[in-house]
C-alpha positions, 0 to 999 in steps of 0.5 A: 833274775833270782825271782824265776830262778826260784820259779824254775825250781819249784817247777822242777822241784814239783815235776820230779815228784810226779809219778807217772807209772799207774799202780801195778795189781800187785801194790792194789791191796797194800792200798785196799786195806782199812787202815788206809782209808783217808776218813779213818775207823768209824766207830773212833770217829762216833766216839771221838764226836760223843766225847766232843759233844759231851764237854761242849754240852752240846750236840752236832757242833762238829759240823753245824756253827754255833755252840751250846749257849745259844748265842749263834 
C-alpha cells in the first residue's frame, strides 16, 4: 500500500511541474541572451582547458582517455 502511495505522488509531484503553456514572444529574448547558453562563454571554456592541459602536462585529455604518462 505505502509503496504506490509513494507512486501516486511522485507522479503527481512530476505532473504538477509541467508547463504546458508554449513560450510567449515577449519571454523569446530573456532566453536568447548569451549568458543562457547551456555550453557557456567560448573563450572561458578554451581558457579553462589551457589551464587543464598545462597542470596535466598533457593535451586533449578533457575528452580523450588516458593521460600524459603514457600508460592508457
Amino acid at each position: 500500500m505505502s509503496a504506490r502511495l509513494l507512486m501516486l505522488c511522485a507522479v503527481l509531484a512530476g505532473l504538477s511541474g509541467c508547463a504546458l503553456k508554449p513560450v510567449q514572444p515577449w519571454e523569446k529574448g530573456e532566453l536568447a541572451r548569451t549568458d543562457m547558453l547551456m555550453q557557456g562563454d567560448g573563450l572561458e571554456t578554451r581558457f579553462n582547458e589551457h589551464i587543464y592541459a598545462s597542470k596535466e602536462a598533457a593535451s586533449g585529455g578533457s575528452a580523450v582517455g588516458g593521460g600524459g604518462c603514457g600508460c592508457n
